[in-house]
C-alpha positions as a LaTeX table, in Angstrom:
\begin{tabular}{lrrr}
\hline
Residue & $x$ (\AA) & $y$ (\AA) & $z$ (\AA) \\
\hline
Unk1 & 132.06 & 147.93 & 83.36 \\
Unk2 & 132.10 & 149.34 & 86.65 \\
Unk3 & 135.19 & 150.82 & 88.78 \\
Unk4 & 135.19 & 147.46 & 90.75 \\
Unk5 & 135.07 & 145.26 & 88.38 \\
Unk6 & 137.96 & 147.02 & 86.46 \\
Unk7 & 139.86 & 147.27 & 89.31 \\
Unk8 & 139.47 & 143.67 & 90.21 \\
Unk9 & 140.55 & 142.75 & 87.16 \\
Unk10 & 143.72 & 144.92 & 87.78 \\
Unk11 & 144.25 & 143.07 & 90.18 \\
Unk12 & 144.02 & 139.60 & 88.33 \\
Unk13 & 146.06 & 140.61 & 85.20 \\
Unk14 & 148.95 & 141.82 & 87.74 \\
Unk15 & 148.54 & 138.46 & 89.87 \\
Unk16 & 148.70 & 137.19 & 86.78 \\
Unk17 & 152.12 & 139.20 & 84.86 \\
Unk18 & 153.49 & 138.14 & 88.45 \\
Unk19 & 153.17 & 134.48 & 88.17 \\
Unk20 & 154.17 & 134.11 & 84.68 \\
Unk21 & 157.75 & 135.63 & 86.26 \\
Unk22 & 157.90 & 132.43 & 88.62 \\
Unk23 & 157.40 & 129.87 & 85.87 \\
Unk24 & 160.17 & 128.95 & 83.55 \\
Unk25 & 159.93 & 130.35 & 80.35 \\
Unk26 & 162.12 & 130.24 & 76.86 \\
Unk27 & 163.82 & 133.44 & 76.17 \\
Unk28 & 162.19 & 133.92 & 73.23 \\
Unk29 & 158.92 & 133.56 & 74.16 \\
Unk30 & 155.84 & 135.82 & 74.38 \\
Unk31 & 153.04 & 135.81 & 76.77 \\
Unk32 & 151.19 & 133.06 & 77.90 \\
Unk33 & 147.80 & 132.96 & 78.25 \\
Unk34 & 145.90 & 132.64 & 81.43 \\
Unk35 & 144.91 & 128.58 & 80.94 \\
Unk36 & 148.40 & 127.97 & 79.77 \\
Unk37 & 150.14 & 129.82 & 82.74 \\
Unk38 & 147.98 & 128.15 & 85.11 \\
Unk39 & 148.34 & 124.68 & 83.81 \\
Unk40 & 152.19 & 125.33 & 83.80 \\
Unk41 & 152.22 & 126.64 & 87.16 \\
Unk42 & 150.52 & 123.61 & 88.80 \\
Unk43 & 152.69 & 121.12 & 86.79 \\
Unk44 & 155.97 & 123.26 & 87.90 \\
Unk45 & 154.54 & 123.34 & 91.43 \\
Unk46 & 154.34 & 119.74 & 91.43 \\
Unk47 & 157.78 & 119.32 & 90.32 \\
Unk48 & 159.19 & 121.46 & 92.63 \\
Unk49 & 157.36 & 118.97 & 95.26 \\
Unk50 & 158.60 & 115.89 & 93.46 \\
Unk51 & 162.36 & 117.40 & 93.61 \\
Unk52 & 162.39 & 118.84 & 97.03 \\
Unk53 & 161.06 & 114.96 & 98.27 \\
Unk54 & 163.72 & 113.43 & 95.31 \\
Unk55 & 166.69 & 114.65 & 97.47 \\
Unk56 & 168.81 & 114.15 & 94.01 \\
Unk57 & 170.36 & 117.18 & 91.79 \\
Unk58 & 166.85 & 118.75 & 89.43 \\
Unk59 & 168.76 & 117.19 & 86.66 \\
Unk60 & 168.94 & 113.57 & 87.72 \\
Unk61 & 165.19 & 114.43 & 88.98 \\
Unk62 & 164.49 & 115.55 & 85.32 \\
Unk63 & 166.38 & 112.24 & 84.11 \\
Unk64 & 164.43 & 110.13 & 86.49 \\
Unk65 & 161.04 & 110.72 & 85.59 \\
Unk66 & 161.40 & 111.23 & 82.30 \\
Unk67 & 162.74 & 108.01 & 81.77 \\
Unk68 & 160.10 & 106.22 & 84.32 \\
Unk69 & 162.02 & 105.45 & 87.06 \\
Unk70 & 160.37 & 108.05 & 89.48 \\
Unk71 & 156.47 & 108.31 & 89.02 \\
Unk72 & 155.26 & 111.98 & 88.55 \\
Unk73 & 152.22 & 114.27 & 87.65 \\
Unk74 & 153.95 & 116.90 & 86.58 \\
Unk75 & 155.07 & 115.06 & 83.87 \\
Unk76 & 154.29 & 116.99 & 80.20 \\
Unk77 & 156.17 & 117.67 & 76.96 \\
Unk78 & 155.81 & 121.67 & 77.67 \\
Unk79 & 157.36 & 121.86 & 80.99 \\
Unk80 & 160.21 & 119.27 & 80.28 \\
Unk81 & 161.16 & 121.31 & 77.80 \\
Unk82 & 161.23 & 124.42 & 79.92 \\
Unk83 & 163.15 & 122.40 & 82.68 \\
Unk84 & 165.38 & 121.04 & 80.19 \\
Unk85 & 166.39 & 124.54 & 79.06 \\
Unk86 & 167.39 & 126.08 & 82.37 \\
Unk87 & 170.60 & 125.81 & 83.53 \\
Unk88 & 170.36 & 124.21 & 86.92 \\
Unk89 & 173.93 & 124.84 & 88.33 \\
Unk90 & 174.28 & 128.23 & 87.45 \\
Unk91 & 170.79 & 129.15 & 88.94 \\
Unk92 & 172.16 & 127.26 & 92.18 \\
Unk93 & 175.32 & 129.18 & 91.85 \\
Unk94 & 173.34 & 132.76 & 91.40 \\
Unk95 & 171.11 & 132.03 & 94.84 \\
\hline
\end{tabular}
């Protein structure tokens, strides 16, 4: 492997390590792979979206579409669980 290509892939495990810190994760967990943090990110992005357009509180947004009364993408057992777990009003509180 060349200096380059080590370097770039520096570069792509820290982009990576840096965007696992922006996705909501359980306390216990370890590391996620590279597929999973991707897939997570995009479905976290989305709900972001969703909840920013939703004008209601992330847990009624949670409630919403997880009970079919808002349509969403981001809709998937592994990041409702992750939303489920955070504590919305003291993250609000903390910003």
């Amino acid at each position: 492997m060349t200096d380059r290509e080590r370097r770039r892939i520096s570069v792509l495990n820290s982009a990576f390590s840096e965007l696992r810190t922006r996705i909501p994760k359980f306390p216990y967990e370890k590391r996620l792979s590279k597929i999973d943090t991707l897939r997570l990110a995009i479905a976290y992005i989305d709900f972001l979206q969703g909840l920013i357009q939703s004008n209601l509180s992330a847990n009624d947004y949670i409630f919403q579409c997880t009970n079919g009364f808002v349509q969403s993408k981001w809709i998937n057992s592994e990041l409702v669980l992750r939303l489920r777990w955070i504590d919305w009003q003291t993250l609000q509180m903390n910003q």
